[in-house]
N, C-alpha and C positions, 0 to 999 in steps of 0.2 A: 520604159516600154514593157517590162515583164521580161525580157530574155530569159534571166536568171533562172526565174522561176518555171517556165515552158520550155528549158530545156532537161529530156530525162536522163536521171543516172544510170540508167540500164544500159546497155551495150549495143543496143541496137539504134538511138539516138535518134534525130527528127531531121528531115530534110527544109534546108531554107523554104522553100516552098510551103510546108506544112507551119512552120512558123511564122511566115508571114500570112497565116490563115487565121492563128489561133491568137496571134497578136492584133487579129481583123484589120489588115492595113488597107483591106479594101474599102470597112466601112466609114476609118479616116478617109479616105480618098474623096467619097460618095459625099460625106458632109463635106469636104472641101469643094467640091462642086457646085453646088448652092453658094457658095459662095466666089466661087471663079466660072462661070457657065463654060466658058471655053474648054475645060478643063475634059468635061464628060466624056466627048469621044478620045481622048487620048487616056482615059485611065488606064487602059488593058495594059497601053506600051509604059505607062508611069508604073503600074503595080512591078512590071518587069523587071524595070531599071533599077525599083526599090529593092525587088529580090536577089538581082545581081548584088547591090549596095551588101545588102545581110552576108552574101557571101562571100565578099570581099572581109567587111566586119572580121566573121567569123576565122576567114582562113588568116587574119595578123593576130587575131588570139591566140588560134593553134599557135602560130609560130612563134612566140611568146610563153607556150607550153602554158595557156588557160583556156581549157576545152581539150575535146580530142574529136579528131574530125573519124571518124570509122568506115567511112565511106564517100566516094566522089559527092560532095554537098549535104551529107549528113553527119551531125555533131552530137555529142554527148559532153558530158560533164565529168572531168574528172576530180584526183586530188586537190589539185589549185584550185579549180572553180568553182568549185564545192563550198569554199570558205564562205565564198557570197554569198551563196541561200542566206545567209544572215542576214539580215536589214542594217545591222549594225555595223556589221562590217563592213558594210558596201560604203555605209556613210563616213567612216574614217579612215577608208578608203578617199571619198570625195573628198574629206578634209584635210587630209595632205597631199592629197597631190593637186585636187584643184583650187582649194585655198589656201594653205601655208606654201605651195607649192606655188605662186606667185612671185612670193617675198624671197623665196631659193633661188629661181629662175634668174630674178633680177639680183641676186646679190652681188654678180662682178661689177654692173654697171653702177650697183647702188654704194660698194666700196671704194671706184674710180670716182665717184662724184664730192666724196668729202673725204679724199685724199689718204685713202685707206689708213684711216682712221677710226679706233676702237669703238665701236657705235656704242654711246652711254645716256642718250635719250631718248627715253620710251614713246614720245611725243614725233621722233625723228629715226626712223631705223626701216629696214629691208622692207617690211610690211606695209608702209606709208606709199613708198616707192615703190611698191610691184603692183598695189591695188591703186593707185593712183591718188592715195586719201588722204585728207589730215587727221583723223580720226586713228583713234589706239586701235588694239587689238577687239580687247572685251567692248568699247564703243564700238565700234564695226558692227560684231555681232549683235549689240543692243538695237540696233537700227537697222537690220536684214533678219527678220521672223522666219524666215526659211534655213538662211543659214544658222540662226540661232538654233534649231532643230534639229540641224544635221550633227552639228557639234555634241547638241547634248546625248543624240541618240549612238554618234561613234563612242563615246566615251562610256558604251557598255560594251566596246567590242570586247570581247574574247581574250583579243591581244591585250587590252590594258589591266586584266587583272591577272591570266597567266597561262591562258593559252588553253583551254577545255573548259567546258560547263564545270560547275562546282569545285574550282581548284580555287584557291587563296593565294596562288601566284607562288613564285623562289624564295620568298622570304617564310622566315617558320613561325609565323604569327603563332598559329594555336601553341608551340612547344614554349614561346615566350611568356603568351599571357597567361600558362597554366601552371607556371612558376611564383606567383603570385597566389596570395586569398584572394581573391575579389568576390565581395557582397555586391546583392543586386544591385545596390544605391551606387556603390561608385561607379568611376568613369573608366571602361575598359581600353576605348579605343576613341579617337578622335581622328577621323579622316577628312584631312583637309585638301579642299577641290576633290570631293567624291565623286562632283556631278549628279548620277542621279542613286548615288547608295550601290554602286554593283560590286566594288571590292567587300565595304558590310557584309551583303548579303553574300556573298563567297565566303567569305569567312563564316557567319553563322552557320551555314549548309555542312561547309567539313568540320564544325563542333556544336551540333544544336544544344549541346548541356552547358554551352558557355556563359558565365554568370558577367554581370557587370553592364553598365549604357554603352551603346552605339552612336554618337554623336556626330553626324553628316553637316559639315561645314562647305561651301562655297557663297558664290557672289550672288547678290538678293535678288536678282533674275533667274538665276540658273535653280535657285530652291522654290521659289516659286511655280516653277515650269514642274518640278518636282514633285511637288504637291498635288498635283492637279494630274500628274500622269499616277499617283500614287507609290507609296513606299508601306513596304512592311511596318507593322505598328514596333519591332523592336528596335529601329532606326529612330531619333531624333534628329529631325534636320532642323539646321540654326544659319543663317545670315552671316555671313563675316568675309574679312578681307585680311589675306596672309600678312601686306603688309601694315595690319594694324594690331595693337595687342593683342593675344587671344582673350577672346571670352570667358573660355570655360576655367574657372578657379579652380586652385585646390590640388590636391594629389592626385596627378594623372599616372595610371599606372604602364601605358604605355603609350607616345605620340608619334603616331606613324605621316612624316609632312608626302604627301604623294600629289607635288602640285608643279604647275609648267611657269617658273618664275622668272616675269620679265621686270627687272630692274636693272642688275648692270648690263648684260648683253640683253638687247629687249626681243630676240631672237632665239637662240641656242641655250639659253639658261635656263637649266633645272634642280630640284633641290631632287636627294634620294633620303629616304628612309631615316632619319634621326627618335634619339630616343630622350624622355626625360621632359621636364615641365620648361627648360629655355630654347627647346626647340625651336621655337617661334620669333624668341626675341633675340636671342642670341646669335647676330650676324659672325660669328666666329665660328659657326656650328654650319653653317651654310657648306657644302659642298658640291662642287661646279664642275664639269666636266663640258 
């Protein structure tokens, strides 16, 4: 609806009334009309109801501490709420709590059903049973273009690379890789499940004199999607899937794996940060939390 974005950060903040103005929910109403005739002479009491609605909305925000009400039925935006001006954030937001957040919701019933027992089929796990699907994860997504979107656009939230514009996240990428010669031709970095290049491009931003390829790995939908929303020309995006060989030969001078890996648990399992060229293949190198 635009909430987000039509509510201000200044202190004096907008009254529900004013925002069901600017969100024009009257002139929803009006084309719903035309299409409900009955509708017409009740919109004043509908427009009402809806405005109550906003400030019901509004007031289990505040009390959640996302917004800050500054006056009877007038709201602003604070620290918390803030975060969402981002587009991307809102969406990885949406994507865990209204999508992975399924597969959570149902996990007691989805562990009472196969005898809580260790889920070890990607085919059969929490996700199946909460969305009600036979289809995997990444299948899921291949077959919903919307959700496919959301995904890729939370996966530049903020939070997945380290919490502010141009940070390169907790790990000291640039003090590693500048441990090294690296000439232009080699390969500096391999970012696998990048999504759409935002750790890259974090990292390039806090060292623009960094020498060596940037090479953006994920699954051949997601770089596609990639392509087409555009990447920095210093990013190489490539096609591939974690669990098949890597691609990229040769002397990697540093393999950072930053991917969400469902194989044994096809839920909770993620690999963090390895280094070295058997990153990838070497199941012994895997660490699980």
């Amino acid at each position: 609806m635009g909430v987000f974005e039509n509510i201000p950060r200044s202190s004096s903040g907008v009254s529900t009334t004013e925002l069901s103005t600017i969100l024009k929910v009257d002139e929803f109403l009006l084309s719903e009309s035309d299409l409900h005739p009955n509708l017409g002479q009740g919109r004043k009491v509908l427009l009402g109801k809806i405005t109550n609605c906003l400030v019901r909305i509004m007031r289990a925000c505040t009390s959640t501490h996302l917004f800050q009400e500054v006056s009877r039925s007038r709201y602003a935006h604070n620290t918390f709420s803030a975060i969402f001006l981002i587009p991307a954030n809102r969406d990885m937001f949406k994507q865990m709590y209204d999508f992975l957040g399924q597969a959570v919701y149902s996990m007691p019933r989805f562990l009472e059903s196969i005898g809580y027992q260790n889920p070890t089929d990607y085919n059969d796990s929490a996700f199946q049973y909460g969305h009600h699907t036979s289809l995997g994860f990444w299948e899921y997504l291949k077959e919903d273009p919307e959700r496919a979107r959301i995904f890729n656009s939370g996966m530049q939230s903020l939070a997945t690379v380290g919490g502010m514009p141009r940070s390169a996240g907790p790990y000291p990428f640039i003090e590693e890789l500048e441990k090294e010669e690296v000439r232009e031709s080699d390969v500096a970095i391999v970012d696998v499940g990048g999504g759409r290049g935002q750790a890259l491009q974090a990292i390039k931003a806090a060292s623009p004199s960094l020498k060596g390829r940037m090479v953006l790995q994920d699954l051949r939908d997601v770089i596609e999607d990639t392509k087409i929303s555009g990447l920095p020309s210093f990013i190489e995006p490539m096609a591939a899937s974690f669990l098949e060989r890597q691609p990229v030969e040769g002397k990697l001078i540093k393999l950072f794996v930053m991917v969400v890996k469902i194989r044994r648990f096809p839920l909770f399992s993620f690999s963090l940060p390895l280094e070295g060229d058997t990153a990838l293949t070497d199941n012994n190198n895997d660490r699980e939390f």
